[in-house]
Jmol script that loads the backbone (N, CA, C; Angstrom):
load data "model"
ATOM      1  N   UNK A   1     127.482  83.806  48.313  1.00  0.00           N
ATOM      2  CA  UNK A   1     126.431  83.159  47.567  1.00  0.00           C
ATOM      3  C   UNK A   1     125.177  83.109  48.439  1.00  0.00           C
ATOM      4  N   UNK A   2     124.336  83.345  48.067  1.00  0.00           N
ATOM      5  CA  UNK A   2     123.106  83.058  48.702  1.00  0.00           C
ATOM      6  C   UNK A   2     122.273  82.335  49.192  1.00  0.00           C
ATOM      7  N   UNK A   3     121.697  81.460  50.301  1.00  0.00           N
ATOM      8  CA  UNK A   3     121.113  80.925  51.062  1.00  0.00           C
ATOM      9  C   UNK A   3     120.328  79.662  49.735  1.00  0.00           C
ATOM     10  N   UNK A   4     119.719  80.676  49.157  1.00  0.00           N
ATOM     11  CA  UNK A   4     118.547  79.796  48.306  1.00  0.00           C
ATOM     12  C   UNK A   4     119.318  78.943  46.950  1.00  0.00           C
ATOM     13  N   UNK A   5     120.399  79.386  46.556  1.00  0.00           N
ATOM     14  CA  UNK A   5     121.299  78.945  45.601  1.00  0.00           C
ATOM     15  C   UNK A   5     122.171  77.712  46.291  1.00  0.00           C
ATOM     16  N   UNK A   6     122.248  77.938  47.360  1.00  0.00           N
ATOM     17  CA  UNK A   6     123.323  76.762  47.777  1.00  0.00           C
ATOM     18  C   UNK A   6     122.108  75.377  48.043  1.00  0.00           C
ATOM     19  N   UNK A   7     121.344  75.911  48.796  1.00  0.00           N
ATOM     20  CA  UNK A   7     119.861  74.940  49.209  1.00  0.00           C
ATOM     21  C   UNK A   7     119.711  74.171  47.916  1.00  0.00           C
ATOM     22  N   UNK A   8     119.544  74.663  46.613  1.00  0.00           N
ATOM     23  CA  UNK A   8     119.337  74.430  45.241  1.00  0.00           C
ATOM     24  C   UNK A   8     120.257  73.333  45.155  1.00  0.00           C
ATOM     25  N   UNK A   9     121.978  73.239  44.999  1.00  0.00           N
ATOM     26  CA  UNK A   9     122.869  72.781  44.671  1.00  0.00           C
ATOM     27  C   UNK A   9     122.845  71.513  45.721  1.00  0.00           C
ATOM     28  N   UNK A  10     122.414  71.887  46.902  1.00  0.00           N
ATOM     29  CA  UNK A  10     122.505  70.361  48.155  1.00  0.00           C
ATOM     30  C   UNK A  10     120.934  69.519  47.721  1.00  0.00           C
ATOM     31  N   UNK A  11     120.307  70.056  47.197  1.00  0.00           N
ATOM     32  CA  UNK A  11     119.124  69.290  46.615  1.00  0.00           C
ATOM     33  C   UNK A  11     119.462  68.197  45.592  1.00  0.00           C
ATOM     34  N   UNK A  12     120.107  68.957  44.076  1.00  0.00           N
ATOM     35  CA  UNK A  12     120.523  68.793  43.318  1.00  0.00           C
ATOM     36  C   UNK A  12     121.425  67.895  43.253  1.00  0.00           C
ATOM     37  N   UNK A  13     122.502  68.021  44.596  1.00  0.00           N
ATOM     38  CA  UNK A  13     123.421  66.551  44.598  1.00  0.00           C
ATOM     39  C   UNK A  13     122.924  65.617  45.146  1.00  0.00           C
ATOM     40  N   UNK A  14     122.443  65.592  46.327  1.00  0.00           N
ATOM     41  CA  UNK A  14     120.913  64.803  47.034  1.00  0.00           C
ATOM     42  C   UNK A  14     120.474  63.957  45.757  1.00  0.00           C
ATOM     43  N   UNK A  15     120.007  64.311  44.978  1.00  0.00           N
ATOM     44  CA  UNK A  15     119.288  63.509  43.525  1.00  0.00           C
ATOM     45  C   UNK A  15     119.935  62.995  42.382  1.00  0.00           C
ATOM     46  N   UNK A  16     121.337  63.559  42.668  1.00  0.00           N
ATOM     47  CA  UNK A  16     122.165  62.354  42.106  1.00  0.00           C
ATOM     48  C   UNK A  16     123.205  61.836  42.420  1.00  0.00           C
ATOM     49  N   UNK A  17     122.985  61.845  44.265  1.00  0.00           N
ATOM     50  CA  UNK A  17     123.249  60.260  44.883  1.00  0.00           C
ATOM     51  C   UNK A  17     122.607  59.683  44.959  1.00  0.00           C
ATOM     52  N   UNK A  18     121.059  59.991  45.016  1.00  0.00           N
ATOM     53  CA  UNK A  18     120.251  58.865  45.001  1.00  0.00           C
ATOM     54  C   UNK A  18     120.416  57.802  43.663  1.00  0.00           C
ATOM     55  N   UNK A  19     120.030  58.858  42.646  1.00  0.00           N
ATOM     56  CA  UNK A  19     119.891  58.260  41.372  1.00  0.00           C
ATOM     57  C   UNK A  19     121.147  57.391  41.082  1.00  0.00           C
ATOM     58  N   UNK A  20     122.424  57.401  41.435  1.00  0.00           N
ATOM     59  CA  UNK A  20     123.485  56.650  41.371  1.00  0.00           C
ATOM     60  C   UNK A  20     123.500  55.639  41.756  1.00  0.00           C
ATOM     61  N   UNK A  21     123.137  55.354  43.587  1.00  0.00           N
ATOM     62  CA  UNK A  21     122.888  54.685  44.792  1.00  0.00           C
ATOM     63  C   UNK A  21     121.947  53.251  43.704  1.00  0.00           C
ATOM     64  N   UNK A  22     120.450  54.117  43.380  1.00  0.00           N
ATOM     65  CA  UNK A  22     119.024  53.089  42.723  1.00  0.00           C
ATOM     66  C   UNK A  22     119.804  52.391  41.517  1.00  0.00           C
ATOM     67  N   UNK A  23     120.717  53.177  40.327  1.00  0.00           N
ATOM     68  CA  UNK A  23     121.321  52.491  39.453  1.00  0.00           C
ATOM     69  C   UNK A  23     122.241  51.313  39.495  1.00  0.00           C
ATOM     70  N   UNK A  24     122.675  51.258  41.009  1.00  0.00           N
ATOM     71  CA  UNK A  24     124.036  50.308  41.434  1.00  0.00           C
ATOM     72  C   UNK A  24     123.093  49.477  41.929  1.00  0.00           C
ATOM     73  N   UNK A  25     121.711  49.457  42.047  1.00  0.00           N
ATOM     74  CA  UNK A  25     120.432  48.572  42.871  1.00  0.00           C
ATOM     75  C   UNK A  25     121.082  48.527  44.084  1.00  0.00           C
ATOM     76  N   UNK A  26     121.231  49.669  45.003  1.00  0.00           N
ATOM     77  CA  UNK A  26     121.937  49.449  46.688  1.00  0.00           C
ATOM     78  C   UNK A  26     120.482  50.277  47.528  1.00  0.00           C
ATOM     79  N   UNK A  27     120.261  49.528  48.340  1.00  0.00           N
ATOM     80  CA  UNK A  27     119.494  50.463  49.674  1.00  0.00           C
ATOM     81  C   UNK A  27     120.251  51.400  50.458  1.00  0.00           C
ATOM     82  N   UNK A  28     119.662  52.022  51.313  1.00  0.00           N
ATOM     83  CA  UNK A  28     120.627  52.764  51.762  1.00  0.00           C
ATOM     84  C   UNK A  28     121.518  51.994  52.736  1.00  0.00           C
ATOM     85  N   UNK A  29     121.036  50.867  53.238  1.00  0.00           N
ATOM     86  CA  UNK A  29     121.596  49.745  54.126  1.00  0.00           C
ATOM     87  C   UNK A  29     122.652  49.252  53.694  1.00  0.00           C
ATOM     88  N   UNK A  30     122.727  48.837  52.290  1.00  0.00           N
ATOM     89  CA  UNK A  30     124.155  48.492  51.236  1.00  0.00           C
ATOM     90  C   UNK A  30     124.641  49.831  51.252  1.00  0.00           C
ATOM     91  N   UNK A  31     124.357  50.334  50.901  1.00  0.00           N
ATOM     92  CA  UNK A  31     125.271  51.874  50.851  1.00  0.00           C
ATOM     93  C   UNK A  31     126.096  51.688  52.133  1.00  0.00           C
ATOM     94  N   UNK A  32     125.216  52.163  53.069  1.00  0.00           N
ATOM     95  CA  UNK A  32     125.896  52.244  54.492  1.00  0.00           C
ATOM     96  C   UNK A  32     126.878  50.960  54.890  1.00  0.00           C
ATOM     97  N   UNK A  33     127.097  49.948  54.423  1.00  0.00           N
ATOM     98  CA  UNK A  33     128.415  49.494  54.918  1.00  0.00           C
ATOM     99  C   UNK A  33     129.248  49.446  53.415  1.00  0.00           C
ATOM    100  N   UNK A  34     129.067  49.891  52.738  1.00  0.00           N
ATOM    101  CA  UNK A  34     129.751  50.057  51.193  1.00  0.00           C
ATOM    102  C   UNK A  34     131.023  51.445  51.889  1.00  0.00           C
ATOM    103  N   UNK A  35     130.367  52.389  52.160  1.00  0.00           N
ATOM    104  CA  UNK A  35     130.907  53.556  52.542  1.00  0.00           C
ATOM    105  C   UNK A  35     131.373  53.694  54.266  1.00  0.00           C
ATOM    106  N   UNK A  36     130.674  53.339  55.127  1.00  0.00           N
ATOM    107  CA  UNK A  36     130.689  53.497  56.453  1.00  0.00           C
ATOM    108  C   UNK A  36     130.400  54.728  56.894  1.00  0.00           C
ATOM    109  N   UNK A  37     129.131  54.999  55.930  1.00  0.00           N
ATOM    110  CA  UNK A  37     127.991  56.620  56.856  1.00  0.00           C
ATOM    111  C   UNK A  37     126.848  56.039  56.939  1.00  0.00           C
ATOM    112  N   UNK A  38     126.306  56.347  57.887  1.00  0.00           N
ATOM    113  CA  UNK A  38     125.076  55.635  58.462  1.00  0.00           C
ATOM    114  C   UNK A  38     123.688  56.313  57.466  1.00  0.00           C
ATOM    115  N   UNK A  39     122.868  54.883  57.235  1.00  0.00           N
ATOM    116  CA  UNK A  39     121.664  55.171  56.422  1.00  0.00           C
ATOM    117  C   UNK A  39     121.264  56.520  56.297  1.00  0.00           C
ATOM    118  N   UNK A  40     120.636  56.747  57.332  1.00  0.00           N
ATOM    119  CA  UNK A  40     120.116  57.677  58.176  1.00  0.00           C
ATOM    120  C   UNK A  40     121.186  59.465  57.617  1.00  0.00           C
ATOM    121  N   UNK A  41     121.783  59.199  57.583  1.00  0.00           N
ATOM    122  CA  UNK A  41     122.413  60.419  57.352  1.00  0.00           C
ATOM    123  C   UNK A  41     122.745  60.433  55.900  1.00  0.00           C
ATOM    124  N   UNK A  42     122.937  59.715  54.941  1.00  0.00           N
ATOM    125  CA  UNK A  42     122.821  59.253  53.697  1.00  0.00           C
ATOM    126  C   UNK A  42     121.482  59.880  53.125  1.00  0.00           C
ATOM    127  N   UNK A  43     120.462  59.431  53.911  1.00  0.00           N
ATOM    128  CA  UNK A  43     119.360  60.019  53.617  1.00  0.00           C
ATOM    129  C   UNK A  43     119.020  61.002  53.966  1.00  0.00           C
ATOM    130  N   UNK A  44     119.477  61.693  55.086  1.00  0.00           N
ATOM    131  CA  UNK A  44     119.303  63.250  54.599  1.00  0.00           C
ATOM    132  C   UNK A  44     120.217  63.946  53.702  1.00  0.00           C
ATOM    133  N   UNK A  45     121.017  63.456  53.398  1.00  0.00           N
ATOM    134  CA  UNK A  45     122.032  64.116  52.047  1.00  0.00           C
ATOM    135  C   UNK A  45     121.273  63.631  50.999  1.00  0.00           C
ATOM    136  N   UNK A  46     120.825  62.613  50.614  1.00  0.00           N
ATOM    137  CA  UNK A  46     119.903  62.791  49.666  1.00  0.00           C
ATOM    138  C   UNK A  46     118.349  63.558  49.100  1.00  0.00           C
ATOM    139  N   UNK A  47     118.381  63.654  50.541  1.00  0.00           N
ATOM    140  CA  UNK A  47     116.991  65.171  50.319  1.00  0.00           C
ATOM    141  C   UNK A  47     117.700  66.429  50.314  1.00  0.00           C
ATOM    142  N   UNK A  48     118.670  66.644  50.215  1.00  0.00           N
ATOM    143  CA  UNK A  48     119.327  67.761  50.386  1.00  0.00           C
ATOM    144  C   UNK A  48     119.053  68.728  51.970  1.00  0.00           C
ATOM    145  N   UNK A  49     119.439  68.135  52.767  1.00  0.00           N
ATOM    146  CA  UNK A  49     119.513  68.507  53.899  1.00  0.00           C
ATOM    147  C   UNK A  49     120.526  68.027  55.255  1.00  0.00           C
ATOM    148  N   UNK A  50     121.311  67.912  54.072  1.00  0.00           N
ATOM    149  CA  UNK A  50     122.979  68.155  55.380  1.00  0.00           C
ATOM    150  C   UNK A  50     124.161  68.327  54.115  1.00  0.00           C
ATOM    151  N   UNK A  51     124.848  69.307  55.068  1.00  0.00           N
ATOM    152  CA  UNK A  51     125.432  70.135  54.297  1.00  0.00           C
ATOM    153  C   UNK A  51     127.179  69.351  54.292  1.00  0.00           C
ATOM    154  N   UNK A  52     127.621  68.515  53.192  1.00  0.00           N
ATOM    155  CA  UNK A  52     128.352  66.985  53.812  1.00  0.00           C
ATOM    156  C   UNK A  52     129.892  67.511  53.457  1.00  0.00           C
ATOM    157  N   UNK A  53     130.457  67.008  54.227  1.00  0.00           N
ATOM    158  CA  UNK A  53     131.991  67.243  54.209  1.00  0.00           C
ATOM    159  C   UNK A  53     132.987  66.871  52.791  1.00  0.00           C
ATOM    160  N   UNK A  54     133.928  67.481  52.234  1.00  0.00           N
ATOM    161  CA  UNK A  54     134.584  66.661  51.810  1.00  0.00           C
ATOM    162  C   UNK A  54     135.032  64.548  51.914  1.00  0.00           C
ATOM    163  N   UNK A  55     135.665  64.847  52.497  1.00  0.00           N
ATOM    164  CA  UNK A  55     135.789  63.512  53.139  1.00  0.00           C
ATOM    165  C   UNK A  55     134.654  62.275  53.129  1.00  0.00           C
ATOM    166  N   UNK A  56     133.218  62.838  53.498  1.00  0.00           N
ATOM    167  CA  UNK A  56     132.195  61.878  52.479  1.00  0.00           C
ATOM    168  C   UNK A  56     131.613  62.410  51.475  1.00  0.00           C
ATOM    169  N   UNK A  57     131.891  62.648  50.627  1.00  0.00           N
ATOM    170  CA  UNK A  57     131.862  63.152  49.445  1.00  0.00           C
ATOM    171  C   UNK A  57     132.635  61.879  49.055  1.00  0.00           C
ATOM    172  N   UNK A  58     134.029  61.687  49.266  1.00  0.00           N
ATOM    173  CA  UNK A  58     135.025  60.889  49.144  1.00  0.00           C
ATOM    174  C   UNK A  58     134.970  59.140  49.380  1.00  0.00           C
ATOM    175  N   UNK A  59     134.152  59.677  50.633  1.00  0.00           N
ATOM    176  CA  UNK A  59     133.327  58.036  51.226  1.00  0.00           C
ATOM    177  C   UNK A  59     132.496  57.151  49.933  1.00  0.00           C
ATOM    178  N   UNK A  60     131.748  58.383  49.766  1.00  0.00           N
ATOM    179  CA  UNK A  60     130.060  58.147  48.234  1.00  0.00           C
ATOM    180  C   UNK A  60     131.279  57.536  47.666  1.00  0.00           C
ATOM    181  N   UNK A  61     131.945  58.400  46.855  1.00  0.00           N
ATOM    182  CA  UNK A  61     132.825  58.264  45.613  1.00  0.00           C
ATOM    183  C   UNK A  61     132.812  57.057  45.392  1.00  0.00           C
ATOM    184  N   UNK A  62     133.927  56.835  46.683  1.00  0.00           N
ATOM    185  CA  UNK A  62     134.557  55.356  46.660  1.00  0.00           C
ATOM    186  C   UNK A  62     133.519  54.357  46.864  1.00  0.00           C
ATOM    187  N   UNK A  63     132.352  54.415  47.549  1.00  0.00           N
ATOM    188  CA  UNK A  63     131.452  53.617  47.298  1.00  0.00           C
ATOM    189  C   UNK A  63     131.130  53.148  46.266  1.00  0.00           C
ATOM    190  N   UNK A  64     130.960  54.306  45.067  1.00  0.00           N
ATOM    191  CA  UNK A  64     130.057  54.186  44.056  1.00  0.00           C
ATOM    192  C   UNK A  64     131.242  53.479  42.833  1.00  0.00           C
ATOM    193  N   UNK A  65     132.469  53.473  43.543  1.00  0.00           N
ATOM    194  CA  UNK A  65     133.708  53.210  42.348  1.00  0.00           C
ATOM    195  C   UNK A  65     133.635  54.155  41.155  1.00  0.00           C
ATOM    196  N   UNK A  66     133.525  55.862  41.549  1.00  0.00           N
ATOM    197  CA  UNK A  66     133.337  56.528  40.686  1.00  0.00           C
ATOM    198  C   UNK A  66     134.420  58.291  41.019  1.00  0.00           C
ATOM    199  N   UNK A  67     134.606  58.457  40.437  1.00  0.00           N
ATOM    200  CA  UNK A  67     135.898  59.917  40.709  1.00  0.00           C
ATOM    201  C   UNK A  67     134.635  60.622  41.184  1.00  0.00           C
ATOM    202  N   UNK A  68     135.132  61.544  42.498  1.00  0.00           N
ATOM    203  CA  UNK A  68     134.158  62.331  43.071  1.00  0.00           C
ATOM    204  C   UNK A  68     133.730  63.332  42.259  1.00  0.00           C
ATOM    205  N   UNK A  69     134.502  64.058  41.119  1.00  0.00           N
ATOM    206  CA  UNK A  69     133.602  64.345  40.775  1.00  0.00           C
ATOM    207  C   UNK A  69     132.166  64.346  39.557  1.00  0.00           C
ATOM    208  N   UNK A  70     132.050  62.818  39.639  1.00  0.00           N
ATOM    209  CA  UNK A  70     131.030  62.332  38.946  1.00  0.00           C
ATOM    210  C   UNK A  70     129.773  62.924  39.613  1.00  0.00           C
ATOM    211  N   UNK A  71     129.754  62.918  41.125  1.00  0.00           N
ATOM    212  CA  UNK A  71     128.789  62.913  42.460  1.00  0.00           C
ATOM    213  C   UNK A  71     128.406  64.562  41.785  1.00  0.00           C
ATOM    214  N   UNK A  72     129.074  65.459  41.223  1.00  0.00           N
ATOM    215  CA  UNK A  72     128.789  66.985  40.905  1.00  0.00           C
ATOM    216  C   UNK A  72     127.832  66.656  39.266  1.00  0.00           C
ATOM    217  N   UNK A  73     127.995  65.558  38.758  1.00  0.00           N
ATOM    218  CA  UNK A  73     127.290  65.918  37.319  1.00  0.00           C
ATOM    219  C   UNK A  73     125.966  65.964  37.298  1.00  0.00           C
ATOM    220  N   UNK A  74     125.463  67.033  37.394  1.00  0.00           N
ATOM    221  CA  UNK A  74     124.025  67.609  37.166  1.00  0.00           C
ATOM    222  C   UNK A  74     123.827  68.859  36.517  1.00  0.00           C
ATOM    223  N   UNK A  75     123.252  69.019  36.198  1.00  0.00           N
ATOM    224  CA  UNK A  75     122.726  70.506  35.712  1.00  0.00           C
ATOM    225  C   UNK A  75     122.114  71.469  36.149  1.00  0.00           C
ATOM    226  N   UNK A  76     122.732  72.597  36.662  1.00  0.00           N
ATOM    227  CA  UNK A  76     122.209  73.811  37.078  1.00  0.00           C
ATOM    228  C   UNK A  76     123.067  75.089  37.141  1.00  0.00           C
ATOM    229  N   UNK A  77     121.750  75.765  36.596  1.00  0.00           N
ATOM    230  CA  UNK A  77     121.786  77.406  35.615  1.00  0.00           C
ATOM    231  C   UNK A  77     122.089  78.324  37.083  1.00  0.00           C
ATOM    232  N   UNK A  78     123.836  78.900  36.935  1.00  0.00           N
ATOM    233  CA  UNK A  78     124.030  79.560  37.998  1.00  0.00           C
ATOM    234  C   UNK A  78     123.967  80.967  37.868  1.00  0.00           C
ATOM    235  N   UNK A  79     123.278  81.574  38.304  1.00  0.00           N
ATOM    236  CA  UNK A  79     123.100  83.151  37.917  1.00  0.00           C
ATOM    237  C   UNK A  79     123.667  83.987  38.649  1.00  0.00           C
ATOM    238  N   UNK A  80     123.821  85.376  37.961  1.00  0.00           N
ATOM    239  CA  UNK A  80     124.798  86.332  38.498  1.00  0.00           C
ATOM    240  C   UNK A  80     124.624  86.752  39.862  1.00  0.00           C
ATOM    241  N   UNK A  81     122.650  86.844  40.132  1.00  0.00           N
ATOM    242  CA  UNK A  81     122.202  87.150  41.546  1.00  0.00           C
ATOM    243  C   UNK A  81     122.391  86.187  42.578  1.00  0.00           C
ATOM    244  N   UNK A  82     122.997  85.067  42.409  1.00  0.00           N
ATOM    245  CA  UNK A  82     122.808  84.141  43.497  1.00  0.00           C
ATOM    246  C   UNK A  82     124.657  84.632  44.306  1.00  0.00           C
ATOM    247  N   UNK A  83     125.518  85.344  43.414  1.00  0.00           N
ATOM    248  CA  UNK A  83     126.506  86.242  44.087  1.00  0.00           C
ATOM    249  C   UNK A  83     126.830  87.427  44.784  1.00  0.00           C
ATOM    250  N   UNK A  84     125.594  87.831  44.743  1.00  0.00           N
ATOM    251  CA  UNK A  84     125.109  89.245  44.996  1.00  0.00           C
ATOM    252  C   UNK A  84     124.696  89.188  46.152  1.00  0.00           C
TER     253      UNK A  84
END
end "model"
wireframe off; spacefill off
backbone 0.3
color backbone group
């Protein structure tokens, strides 16, 4: 898969942990002892710029009291070239 397609998809989840995070009214400070990942790194997964493990993926989840893969429901158009 391609560089610019995956960048797309870590953006994309980035914006709806945030949007999850603002709906539960948590800072990233509540987050961070909700889950036990530090603000700071929370927030670069929410700009889409760290590329996050299973395991917090799992952390969010359980934070958010939501099946992980709620953390995937967004929308985006995957095209044939981004396999190529």
């Amino acid at each position: 898969m391609k560089k610019k397609y995956k960048d797309e998809v870590l953006v994309l989840f980035g914006k709806k942990l945030k949007e999850l995070r603002l709906k539960k009214k948590l800072s990233l400070r509540a987050l961070e002892k909700e889950c036990d990942i530090d603000n700071s790194y929370i927030s670069k997964i929410e700009h889409g710029k760290a590329n996050i493990s299973f395991h917090t993926i799992t952390e969010l989840a359980g934070a958010f009291k939501v099946h992980p893969k709620e953390l995937f429901n967004f929308e985006h158009e995957w095209k044939d070239e981004a396999f190529m």
